[in-house]
C-alpha positions as CSV (number, residue, x, y, z in Angstrom):
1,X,0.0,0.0,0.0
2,X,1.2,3.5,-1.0
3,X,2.2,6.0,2.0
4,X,-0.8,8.6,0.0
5,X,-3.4,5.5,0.3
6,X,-2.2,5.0,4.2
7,X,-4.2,7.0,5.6
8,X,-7.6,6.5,3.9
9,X,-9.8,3.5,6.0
10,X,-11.6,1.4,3.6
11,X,-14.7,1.3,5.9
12,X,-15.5,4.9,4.4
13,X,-17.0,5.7,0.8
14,X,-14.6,8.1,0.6
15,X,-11.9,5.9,1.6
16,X,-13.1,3.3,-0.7
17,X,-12.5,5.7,-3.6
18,X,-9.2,6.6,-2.3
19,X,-8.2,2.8,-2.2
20,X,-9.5,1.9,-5.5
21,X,-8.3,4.9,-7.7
22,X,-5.9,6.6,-5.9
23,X,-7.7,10.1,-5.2
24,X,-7.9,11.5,-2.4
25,X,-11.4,13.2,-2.0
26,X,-11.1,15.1,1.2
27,X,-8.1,17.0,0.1
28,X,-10.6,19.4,-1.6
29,X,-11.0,22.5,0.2
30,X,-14.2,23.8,-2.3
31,X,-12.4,26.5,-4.2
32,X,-14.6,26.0,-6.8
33,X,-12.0,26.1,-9.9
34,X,-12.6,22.8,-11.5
35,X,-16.9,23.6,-11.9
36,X,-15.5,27.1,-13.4
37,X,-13.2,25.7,-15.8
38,X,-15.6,22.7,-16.9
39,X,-17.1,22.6,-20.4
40,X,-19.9,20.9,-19.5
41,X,-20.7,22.2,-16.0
42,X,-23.8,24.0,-16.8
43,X,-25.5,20.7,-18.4
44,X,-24.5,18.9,-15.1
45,X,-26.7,17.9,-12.5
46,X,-23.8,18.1,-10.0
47,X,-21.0,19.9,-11.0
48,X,-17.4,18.9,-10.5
49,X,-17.1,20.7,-7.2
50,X,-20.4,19.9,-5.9
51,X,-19.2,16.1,-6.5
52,X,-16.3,16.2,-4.4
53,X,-18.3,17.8,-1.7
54,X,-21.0,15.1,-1.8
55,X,-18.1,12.3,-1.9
56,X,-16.3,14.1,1.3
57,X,-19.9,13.7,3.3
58,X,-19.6,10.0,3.2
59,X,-23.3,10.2,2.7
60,X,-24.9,7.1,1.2
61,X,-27.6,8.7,0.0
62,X,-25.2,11.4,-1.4
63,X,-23.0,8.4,-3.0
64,X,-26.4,6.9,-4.9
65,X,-27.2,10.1,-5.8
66,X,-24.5,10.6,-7.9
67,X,-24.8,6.9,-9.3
68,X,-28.0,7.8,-10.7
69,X,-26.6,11.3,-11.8
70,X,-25.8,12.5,-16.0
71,X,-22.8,14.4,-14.5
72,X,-20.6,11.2,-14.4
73,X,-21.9,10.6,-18.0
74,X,-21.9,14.0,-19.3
75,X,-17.4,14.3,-17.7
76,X,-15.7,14.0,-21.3
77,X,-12.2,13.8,-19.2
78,X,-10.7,16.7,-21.0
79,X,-9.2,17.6,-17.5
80,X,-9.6,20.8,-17.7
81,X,-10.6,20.7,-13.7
82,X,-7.6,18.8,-13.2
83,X,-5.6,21.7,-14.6
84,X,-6.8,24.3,-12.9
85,X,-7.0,22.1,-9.5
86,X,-4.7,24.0,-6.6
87,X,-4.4,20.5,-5.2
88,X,-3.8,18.5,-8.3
89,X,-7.0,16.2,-7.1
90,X,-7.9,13.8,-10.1
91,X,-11.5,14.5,-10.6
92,X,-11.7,12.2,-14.1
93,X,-10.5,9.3,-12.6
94,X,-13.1,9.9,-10.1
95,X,-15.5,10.3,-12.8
96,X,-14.5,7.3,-14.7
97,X,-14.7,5.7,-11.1
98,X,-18.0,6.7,-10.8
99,X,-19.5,5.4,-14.8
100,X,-18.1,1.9,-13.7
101,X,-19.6,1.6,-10.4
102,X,-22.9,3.1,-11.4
103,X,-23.0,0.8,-14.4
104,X,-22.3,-2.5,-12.3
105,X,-24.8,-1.5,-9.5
106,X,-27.5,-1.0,-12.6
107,X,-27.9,2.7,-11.7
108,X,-27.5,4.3,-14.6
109,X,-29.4,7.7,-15.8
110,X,-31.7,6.5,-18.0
111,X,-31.0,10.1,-20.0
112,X,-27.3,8.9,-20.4
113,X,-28.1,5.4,-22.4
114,X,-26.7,7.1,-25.9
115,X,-23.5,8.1,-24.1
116,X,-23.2,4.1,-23.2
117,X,-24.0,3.0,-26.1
118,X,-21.3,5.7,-27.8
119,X,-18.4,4.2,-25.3
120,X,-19.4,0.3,-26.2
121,X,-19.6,0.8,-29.8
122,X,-16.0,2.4,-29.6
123,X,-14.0,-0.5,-27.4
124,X,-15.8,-3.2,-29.3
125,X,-14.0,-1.2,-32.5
126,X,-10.8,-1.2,-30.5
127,X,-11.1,-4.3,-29.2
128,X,-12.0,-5.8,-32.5
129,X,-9.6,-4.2,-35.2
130,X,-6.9,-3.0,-32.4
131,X,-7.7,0.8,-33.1
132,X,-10.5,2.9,-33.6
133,X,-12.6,1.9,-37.0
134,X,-14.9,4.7,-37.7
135,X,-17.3,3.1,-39.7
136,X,-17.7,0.3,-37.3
137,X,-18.1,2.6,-34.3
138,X,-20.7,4.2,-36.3
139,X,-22.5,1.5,-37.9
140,X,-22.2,-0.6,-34.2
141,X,-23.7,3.1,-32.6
142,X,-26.9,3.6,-34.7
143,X,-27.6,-0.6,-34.4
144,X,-27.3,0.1,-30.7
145,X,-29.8,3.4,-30.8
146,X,-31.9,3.1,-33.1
147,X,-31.2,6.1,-34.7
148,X,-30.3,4.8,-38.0
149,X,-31.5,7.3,-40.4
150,X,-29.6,10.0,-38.1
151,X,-26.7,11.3,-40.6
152,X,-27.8,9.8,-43.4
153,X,-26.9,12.8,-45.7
154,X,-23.7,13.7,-44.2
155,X,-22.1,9.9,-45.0
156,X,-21.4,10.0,-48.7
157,X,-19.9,13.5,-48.6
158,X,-17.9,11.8,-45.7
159,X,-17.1,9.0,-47.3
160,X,-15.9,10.6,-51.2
161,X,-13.6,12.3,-49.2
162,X,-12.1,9.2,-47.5
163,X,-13.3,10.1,-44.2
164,X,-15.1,6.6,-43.5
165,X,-13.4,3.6,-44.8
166,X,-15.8,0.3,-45.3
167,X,-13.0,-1.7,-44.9
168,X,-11.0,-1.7,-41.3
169,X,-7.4,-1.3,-41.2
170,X,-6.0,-3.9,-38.8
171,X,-2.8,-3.3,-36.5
172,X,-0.3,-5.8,-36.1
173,X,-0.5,-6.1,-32.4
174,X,-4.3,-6.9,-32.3
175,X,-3.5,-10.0,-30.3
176,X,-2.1,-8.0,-27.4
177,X,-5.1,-5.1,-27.5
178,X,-7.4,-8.2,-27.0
179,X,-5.1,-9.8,-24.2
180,X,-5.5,-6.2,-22.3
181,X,-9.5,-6.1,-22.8
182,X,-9.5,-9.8,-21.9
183,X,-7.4,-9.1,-18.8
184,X,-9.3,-6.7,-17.9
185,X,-12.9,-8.3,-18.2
186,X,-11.5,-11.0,-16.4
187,X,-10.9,-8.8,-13.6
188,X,-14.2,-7.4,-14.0
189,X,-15.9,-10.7,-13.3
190,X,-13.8,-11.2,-10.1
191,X,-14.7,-8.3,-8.4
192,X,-11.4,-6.1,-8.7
193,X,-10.9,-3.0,-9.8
């Protein structure tokens, strides 16, 4: 165990945290700078800020609140709050943190299902061709939505261009990218982190 992790008891939510990803929620002191800096703030039910302060309570109901909340979908991980953080506190991580664990307890905003949908379609095209395969992630996106028809004019401009290829270009190492996701579904199914 880390000397940064030492201090952190598990029994805690906010120890919890600290143990699984490393971030250390209560040294936030609410200045406020990461929700200012954020992109996507405003569309948040709980900004960035707010987060951290509903993670220090160790409040359950504060915890499921946040499961159940579009601000850990709606975090694109630009980390811009991370930037601008006085003490260098990793709030995507946290975020990240939060998608996983609100995705295995089946607590998901129903509001965020596209944004799910959006990040399977694009590691099933990693996982699949070893790097990102746009016309895959696309095609695999609209099966998943429904929303087939979305876009239909902008694809043959898109494609003249080159911009979508039908055919995928594989990577050598596409063995090893699987090995990694298989890894770490493994480790999924046991519980770790």
């Amino acid at each position: 165990m880390s000397a940064s992790h030492e201090n952190h008891h598990p029994a805690t939510l906010s120890g919890e945290i600290t143990m699984d990803t490393g971030v250390i929620i209560n040294k936030c002191y609410q200045c406020g700078k990461c929700s200012a800096g954020c992109p996507v703030a405003t569309e948040m039910d709980y900004p960035p800020s707010l987060v951290m302060r509903m993670l220090q309570t160790d409040d359950p109901s504060h915890y499921d609140k946040l499961l159940k909340s579009m601000s850990i979908w709606l975090c694109v991980s630009c980390e811009m709050c991370l930037t601008r953080c006085p003490m260098e506190i990793d709030i995507p991580v946290l975020m990240d943190y939060m998608r996983q664990k609100s995705y295995k307890a089946k607590k998901t905003n129903p509001q965020a299902k596209k944004i799910i949908s959006f990040h399977k379609s694009f590691l099933d095209s990693i996982n699949y061709t070893g790097r990102l395969y746009e016309m895959g992630l696309i095609v695999d996106y609209k099966m998943r939505t429904g929303a087939m028809t979305q876009d239909v004019a902008v694809a043959p401009k898109m494609f003249i261009k080159g911009k979508l290829n039908p055919v995928p270009e594989l990577i050598k190492g596409r063995k090893k990218v699987a090995a990694i996701f298989n890894r770490i579904q493994n480790n999924n199914k046991e519980g770790k982190q």
